[in-house]
N, CA, C and O atoms as a MOPAC input file, in Angstrom:
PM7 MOZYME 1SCF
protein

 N     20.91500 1   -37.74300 1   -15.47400 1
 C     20.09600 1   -37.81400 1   -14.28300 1
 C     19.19600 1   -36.58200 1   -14.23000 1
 O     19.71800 1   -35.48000 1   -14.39400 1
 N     17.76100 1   -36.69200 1   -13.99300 1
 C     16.77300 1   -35.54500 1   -14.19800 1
 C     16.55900 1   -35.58200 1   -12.63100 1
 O     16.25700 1   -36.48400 1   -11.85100 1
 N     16.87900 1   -34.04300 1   -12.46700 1
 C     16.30800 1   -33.62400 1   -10.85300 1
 C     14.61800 1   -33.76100 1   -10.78100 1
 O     13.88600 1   -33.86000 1   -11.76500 1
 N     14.19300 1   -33.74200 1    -9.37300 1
 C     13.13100 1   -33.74800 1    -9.37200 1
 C     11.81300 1   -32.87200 1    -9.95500 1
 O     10.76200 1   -33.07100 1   -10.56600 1
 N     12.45900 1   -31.94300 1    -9.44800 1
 C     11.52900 1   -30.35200 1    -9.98300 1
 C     11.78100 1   -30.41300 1   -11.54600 1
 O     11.16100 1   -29.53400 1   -12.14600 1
 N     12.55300 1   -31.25400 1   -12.35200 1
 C     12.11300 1   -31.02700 1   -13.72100 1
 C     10.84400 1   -32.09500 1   -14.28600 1
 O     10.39900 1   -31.91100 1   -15.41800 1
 N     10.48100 1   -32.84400 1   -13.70600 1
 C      8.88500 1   -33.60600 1   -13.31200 1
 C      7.81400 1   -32.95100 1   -13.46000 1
 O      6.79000 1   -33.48200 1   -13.88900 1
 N      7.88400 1   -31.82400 1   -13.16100 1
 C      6.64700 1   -30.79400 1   -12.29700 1
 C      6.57700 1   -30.02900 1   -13.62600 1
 O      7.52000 1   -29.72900 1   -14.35900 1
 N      5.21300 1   -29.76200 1   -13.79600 1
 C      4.84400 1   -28.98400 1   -14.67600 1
 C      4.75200 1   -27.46600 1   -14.09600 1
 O      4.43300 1   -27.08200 1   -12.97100 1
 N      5.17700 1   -26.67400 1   -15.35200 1
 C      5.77800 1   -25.11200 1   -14.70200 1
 C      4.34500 1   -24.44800 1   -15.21900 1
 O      3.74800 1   -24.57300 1   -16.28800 1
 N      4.02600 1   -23.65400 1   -13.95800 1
 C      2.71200 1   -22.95000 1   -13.80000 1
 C      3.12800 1   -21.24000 1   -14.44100 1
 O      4.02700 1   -20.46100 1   -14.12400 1
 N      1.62500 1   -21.11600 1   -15.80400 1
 C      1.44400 1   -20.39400 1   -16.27500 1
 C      1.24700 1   -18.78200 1   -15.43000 1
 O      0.91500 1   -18.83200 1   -14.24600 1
 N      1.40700 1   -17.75600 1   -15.91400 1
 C      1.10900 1   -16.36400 1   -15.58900 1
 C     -0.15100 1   -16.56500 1   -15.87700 1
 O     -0.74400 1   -16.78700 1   -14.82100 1
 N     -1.12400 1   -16.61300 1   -17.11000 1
 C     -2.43800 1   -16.56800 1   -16.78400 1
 C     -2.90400 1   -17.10000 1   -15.95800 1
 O     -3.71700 1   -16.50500 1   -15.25100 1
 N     -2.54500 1   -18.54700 1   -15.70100 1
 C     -3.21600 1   -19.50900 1   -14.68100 1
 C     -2.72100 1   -19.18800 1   -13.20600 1
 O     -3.17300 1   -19.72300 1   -12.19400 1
 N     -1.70800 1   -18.21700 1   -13.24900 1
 C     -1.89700 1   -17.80600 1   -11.60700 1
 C     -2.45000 1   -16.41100 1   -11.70900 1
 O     -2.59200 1   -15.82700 1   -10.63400 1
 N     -2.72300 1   -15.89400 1   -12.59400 1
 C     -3.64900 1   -14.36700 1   -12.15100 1
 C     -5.23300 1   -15.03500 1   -12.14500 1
 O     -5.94300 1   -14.65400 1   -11.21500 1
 N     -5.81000 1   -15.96800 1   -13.08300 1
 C     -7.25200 1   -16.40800 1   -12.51800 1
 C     -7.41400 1   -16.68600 1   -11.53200 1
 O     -8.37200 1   -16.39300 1   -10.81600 1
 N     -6.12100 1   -17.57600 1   -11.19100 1
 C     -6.47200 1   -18.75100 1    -9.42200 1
 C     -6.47900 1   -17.30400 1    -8.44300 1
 O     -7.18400 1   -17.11900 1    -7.45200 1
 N     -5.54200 1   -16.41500 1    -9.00200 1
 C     -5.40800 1   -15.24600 1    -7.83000 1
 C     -6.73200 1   -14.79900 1    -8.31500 1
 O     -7.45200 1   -15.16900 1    -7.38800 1
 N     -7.59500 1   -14.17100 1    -9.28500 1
 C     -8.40300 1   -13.12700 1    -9.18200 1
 C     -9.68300 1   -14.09300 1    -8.48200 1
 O    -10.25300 1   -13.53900 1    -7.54200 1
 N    -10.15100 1   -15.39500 1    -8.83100 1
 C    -10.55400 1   -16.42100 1    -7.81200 1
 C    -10.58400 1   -16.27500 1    -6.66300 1
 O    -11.49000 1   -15.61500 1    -6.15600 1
 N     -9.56700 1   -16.86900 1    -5.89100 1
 C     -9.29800 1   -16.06000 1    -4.78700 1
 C     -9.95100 1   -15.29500 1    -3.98800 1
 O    -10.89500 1   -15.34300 1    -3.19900 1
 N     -8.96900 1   -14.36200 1    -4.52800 1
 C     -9.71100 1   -13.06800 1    -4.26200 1
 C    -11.01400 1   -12.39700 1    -3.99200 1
 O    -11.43500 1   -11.75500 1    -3.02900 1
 N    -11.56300 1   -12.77200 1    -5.22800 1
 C    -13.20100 1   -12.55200 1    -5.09400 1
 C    -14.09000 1   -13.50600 1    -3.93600 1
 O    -15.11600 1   -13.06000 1    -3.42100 1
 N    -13.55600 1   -14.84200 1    -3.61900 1
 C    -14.05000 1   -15.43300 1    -2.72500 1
 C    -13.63300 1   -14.90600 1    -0.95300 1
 O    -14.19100 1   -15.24200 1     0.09200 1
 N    -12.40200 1   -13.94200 1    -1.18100 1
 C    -12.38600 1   -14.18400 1    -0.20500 1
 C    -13.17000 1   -12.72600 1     0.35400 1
 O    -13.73000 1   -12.71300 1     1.45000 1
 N    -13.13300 1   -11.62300 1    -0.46600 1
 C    -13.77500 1   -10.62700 1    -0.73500 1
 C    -15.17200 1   -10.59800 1    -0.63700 1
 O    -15.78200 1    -9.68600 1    -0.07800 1
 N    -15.83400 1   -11.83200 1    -1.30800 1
 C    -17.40200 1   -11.99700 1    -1.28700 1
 C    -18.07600 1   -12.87300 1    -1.15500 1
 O    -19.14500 1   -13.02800 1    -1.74500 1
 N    -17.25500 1   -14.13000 1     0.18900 1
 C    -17.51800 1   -14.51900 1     1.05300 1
 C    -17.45200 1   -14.71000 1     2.50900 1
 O    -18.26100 1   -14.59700 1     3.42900 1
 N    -15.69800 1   -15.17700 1     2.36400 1
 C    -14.71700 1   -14.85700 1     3.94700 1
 C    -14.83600 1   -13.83000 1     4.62100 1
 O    -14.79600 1   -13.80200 1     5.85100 1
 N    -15.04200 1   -12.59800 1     3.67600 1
 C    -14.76600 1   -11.21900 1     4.25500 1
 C    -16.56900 1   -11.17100 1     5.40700 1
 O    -16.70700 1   -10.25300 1     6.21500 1
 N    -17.28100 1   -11.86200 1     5.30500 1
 C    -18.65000 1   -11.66400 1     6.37000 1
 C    -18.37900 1   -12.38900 1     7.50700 1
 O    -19.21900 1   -12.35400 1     8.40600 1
 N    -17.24300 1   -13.12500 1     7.67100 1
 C    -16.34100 1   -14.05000 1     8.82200 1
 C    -15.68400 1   -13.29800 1     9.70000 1
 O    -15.56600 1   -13.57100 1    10.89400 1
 N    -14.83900 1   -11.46700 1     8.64400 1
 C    -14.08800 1   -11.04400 1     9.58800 1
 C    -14.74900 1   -10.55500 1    10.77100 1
 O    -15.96300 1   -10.49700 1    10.96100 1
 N    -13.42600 1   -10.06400 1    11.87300 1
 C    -14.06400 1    -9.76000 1    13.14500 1
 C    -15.10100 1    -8.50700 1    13.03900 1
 O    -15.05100 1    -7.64700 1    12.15900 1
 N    -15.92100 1    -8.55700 1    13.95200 1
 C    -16.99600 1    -7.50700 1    14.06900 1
 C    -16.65500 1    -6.13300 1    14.83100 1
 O    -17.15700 1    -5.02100 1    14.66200 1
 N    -15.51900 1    -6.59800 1    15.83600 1
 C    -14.88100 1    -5.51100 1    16.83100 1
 C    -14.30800 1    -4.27000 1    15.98800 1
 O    -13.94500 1    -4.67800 1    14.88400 1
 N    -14.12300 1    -2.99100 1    16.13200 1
 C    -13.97300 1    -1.80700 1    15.30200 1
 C    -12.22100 1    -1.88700 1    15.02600 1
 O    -11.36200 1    -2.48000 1    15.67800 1
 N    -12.12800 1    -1.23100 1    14.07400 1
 C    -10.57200 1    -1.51100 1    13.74400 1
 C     -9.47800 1    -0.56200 1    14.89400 1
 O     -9.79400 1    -0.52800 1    16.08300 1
 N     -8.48700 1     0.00900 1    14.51500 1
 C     -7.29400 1    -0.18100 1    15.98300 1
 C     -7.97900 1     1.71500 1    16.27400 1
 O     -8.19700 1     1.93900 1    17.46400 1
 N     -8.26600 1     2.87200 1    15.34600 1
 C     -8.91100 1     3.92100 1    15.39400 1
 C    -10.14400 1     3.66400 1    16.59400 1
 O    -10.17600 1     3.86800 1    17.80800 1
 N    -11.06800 1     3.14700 1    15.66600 1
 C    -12.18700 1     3.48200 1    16.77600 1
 C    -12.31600 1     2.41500 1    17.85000 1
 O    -13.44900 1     2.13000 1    18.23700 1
 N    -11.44400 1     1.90700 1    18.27700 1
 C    -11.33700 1     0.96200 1    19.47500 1
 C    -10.54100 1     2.23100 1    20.80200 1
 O    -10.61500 1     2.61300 1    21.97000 1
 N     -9.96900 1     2.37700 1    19.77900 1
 C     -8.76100 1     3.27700 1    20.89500 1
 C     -9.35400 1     4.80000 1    21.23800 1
 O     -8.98000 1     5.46100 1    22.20800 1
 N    -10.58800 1     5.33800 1    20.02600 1
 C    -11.51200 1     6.51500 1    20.59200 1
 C    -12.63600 1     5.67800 1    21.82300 1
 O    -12.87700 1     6.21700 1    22.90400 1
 N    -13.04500 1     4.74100 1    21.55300 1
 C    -13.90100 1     4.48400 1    22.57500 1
 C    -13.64000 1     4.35800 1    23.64300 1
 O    -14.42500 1     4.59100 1    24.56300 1
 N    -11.96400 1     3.78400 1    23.83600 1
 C    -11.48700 1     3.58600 1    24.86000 1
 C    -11.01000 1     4.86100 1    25.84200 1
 O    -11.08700 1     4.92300 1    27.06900 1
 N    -10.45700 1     5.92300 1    24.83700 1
 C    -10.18600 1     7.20100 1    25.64500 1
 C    -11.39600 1     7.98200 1    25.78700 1
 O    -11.25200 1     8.88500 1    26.61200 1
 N    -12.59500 1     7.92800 1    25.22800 1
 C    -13.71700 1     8.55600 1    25.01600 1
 C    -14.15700 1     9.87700 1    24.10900 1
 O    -15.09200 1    10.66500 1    24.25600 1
 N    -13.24200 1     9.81000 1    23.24100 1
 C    -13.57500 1    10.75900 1    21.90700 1
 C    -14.45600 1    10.13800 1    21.01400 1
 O    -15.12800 1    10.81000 1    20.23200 1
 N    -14.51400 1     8.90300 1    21.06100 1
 C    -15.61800 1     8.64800 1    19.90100 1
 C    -16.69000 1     9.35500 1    19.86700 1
 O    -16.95200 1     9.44100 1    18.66700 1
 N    -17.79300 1    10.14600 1    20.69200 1
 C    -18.86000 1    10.83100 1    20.41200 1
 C    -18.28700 1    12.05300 1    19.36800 1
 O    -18.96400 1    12.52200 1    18.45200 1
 N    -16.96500 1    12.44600 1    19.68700 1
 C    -16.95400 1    13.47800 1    18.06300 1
 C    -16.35200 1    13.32000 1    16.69000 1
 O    -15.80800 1    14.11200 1    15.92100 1
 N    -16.70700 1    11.68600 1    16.62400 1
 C    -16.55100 1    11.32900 1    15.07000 1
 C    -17.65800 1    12.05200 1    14.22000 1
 O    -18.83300 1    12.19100 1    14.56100 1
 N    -17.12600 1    12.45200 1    13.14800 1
 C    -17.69200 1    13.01700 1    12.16800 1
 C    -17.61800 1    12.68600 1    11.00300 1
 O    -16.43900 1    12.44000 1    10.75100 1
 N    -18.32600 1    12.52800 1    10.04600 1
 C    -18.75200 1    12.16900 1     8.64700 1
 C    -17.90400 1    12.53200 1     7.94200 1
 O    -17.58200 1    13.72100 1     7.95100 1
 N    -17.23300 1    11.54700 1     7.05000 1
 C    -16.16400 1    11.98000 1     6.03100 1
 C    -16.78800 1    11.70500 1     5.05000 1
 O    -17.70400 1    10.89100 1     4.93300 1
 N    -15.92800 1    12.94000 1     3.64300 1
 C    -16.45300 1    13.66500 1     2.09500 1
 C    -17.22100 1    12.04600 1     1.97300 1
 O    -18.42800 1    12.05800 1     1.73000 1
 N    -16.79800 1    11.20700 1     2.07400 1
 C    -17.64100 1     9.52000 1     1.56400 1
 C    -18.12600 1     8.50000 1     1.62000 1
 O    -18.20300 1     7.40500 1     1.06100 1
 N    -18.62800 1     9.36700 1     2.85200 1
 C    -19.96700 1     8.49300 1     3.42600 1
 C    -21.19900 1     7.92200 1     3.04800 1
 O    -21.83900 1     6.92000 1     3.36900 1
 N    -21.40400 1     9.34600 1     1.87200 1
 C    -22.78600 1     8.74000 1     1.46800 1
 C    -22.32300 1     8.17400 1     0.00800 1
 O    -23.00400 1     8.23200 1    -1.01700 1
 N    -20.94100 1     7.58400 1     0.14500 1
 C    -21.06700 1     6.55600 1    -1.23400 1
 C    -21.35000 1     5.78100 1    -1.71000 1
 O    -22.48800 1     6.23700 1    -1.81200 1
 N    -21.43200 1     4.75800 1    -2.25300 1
 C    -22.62600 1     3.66000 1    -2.87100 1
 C    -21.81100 1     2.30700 1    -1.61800 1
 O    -22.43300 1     1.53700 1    -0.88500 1
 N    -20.20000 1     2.44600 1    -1.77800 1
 C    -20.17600 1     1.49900 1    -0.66600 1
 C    -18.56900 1     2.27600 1     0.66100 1
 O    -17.34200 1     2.22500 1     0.74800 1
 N    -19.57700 1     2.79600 1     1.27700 1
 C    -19.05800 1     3.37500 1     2.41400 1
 C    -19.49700 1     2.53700 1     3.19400 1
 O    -20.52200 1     1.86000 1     3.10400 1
 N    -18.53100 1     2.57500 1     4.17500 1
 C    -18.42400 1     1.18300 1     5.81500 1
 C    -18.84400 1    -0.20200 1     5.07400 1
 O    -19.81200 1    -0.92200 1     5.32100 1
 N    -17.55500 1    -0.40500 1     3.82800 1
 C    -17.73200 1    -1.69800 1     3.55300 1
 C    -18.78600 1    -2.50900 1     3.63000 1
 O    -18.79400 1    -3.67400 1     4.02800 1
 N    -20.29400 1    -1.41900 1     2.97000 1
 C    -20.97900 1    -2.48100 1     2.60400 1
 C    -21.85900 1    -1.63700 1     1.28600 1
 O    -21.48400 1    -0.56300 1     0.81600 1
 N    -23.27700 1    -2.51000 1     0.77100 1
 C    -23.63500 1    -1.82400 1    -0.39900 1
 C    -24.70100 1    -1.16400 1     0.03000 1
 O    -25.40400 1    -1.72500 1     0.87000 1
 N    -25.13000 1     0.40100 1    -0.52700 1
 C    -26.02700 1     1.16300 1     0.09100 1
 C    -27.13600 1     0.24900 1    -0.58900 1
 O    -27.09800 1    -0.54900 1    -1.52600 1
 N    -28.15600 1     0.69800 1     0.28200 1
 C    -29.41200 1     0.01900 1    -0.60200 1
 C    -29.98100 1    -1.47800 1    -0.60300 1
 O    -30.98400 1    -1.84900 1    -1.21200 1
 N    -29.19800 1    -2.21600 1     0.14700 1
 C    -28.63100 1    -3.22700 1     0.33500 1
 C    -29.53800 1    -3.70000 1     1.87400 1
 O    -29.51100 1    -2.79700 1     2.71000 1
 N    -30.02100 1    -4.50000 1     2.15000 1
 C    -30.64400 1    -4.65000 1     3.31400 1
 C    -29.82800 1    -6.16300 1     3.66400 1
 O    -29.79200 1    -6.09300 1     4.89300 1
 N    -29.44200 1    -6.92100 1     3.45600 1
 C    -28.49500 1    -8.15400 1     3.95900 1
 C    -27.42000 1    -7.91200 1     3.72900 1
 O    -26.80200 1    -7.51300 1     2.74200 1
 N    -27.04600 1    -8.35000 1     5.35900 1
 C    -25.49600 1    -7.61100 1     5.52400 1
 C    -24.72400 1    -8.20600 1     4.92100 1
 O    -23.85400 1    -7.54000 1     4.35900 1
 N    -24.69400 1    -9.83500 1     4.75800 1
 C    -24.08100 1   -10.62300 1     4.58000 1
 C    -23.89600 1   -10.03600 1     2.68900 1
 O    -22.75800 1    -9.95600 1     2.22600 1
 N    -24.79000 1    -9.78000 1     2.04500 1
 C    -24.75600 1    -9.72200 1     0.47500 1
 C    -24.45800 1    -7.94800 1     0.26600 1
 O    -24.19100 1    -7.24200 1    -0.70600 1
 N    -24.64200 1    -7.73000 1     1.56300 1
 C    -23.95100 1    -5.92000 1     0.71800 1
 C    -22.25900 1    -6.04300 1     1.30000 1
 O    -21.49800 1    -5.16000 1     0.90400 1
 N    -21.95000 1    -6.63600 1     1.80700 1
 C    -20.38400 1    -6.50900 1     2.47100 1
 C    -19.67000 1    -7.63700 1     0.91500 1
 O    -18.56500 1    -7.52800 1     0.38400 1
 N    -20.79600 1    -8.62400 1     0.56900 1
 C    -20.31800 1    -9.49300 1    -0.18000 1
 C    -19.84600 1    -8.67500 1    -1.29600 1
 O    -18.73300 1    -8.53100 1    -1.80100 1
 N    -21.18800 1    -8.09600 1    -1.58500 1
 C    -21.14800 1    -6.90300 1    -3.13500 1
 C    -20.46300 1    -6.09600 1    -2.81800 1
 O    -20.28600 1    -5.62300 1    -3.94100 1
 N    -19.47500 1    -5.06700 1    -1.74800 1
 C    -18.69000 1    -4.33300 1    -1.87800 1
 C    -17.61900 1    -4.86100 1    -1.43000 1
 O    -17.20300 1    -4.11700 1    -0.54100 1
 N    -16.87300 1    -5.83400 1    -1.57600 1
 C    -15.75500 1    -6.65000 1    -1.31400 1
 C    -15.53400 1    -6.97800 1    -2.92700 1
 O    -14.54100 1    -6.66000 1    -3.58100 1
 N    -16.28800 1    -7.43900 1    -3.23700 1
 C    -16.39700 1    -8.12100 1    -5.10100 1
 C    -16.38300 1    -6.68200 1    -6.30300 1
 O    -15.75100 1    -6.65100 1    -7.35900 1
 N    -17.08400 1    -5.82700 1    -5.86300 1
 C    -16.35100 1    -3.90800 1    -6.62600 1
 C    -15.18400 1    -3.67400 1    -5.87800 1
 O    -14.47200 1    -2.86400 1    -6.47000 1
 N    -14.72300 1    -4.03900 1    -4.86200 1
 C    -13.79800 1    -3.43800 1    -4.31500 1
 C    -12.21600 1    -4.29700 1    -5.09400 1
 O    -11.12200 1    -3.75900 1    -5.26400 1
 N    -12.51200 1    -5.38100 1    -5.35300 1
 C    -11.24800 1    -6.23000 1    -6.49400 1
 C    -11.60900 1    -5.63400 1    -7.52200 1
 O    -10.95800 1    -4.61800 1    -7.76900 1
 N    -12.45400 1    -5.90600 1    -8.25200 1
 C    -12.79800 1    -5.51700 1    -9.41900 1
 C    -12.07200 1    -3.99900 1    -9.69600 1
 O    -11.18700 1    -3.84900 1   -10.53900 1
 N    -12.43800 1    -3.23900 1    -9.10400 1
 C    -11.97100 1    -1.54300 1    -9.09700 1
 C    -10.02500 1    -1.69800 1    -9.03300 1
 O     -9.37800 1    -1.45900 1   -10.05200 1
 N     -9.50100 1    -2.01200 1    -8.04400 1
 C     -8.36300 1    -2.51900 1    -7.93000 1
 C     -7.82800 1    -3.34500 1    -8.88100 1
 O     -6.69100 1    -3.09900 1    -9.28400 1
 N     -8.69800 1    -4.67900 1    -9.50000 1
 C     -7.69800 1    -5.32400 1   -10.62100 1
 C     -7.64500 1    -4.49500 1   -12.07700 1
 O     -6.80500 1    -4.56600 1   -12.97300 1
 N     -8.78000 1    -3.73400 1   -11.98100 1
 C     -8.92800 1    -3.52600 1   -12.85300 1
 C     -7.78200 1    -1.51900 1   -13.42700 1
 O     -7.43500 1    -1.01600 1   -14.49600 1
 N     -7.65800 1    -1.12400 1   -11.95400 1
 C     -6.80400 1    -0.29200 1   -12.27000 1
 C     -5.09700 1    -1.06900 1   -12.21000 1
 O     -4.28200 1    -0.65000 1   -13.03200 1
 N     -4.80500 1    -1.81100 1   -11.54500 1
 C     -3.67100 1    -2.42400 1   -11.36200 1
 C     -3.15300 1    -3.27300 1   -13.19300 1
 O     -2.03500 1    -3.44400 1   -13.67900 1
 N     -4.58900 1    -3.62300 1   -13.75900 1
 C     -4.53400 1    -4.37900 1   -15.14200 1
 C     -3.76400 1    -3.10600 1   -15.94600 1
 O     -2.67300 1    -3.08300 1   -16.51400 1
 N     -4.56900 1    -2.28100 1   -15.79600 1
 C     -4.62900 1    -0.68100 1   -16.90200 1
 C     -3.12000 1     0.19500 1   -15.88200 1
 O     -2.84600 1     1.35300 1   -16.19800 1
 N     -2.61000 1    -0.23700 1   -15.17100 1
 C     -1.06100 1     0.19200 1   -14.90600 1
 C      0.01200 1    -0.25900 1   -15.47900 1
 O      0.96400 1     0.31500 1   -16.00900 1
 N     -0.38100 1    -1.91500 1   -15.23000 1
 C      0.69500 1    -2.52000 1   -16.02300 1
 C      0.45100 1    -2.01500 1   -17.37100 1
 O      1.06400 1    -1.05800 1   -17.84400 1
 N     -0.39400 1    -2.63000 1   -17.94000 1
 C     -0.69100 1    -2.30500 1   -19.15600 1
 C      0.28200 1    -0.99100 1   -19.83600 1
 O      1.09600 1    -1.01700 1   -20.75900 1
 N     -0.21500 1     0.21500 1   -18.90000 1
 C      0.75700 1     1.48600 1   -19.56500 1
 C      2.16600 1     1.14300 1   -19.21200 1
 O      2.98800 1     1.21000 1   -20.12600 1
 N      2.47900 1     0.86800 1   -18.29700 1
 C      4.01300 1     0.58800 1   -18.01000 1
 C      4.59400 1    -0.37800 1   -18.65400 1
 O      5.76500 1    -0.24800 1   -19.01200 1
 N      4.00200 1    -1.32500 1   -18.87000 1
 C      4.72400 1    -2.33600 1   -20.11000 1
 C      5.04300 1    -1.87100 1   -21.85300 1
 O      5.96800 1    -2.07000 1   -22.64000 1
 N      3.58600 1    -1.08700 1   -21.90800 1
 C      3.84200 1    -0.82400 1   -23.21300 1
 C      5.31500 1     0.93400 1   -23.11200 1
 O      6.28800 1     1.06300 1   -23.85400 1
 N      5.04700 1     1.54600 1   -22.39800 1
 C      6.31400 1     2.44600 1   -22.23800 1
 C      7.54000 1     1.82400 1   -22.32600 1
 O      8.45800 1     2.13600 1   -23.08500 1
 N      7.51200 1     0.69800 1   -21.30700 1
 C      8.85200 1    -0.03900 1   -21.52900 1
 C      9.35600 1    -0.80200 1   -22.71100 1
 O     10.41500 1    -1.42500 1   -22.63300 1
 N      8.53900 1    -0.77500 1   -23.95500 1
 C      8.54400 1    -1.46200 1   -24.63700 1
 C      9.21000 1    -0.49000 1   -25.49300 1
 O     10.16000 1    -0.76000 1   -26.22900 1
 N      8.53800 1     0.93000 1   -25.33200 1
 C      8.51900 1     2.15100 1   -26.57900 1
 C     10.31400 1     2.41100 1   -25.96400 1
 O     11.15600 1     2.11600 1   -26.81200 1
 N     10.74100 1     2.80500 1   -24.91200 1
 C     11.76600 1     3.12300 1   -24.38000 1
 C     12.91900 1     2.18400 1   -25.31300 1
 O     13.91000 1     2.71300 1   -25.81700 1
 N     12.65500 1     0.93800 1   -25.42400 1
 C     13.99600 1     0.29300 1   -25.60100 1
 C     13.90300 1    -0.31400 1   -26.86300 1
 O     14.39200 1    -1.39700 1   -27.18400 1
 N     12.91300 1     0.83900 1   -27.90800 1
 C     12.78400 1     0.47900 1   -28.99100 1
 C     12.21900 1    -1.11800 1   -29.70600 1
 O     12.55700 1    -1.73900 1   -30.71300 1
 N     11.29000 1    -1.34800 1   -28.70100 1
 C     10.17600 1    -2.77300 1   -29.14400 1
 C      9.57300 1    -2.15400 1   -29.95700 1
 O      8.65800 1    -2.68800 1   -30.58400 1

């Protein structure tokens, strides 16, 4: 007698890191011009007590994408898109190059 779940075809590691890096990028450099517009739980709660007039400029402001969007960039909708889509990219791409060293260590460790 074959259970049900042996029916089902068993889903690949590559084929769930594309569907994830997919994903991702859509939701990064599209969904993400959907999120709310209201300021996050910081500057809601300075405006509300009234310190916000002495916010001040942090070391990375004038970076290519500071306040989640792209400098240079005149549509909001395509610079939030373009720094949502570097912003995976930068992340998968250090998260790729982690595993990467940690697998191959683990490999050297137990004599692979």
């Amino acid at each position: 007698m074959t259970s049900p779940r042996s029916s089902h075809r068993r889903l690949s590691t590559r084929t769930l890191v594309v569907v994830g890096v997919l994903v991702s990028l859509f939701l990064a450099g599209v969904v993400s011009y959907y999120a709310s517009s209201h300021p996050d739980g910081l500057m809601f709660v300075a405006g509300e007590k009234g310190f916000l007039a002495s916010e001040k400029g942090h070391a990375t402001s004038g970076s290519p994408f500071a306040g989640y969007a792209t400098h240079g960039i005149g549509n909001a909708r395509l610079s939030g898109g373009i720094a949502g889509v570097v912003g995976v990219a930068v992340v998968g791409a250090l998260a790729f190059g982690l595993f990467t060293v940690l697998r191959r260590r683990g490999h050297d460790q137990h004599g692979d």
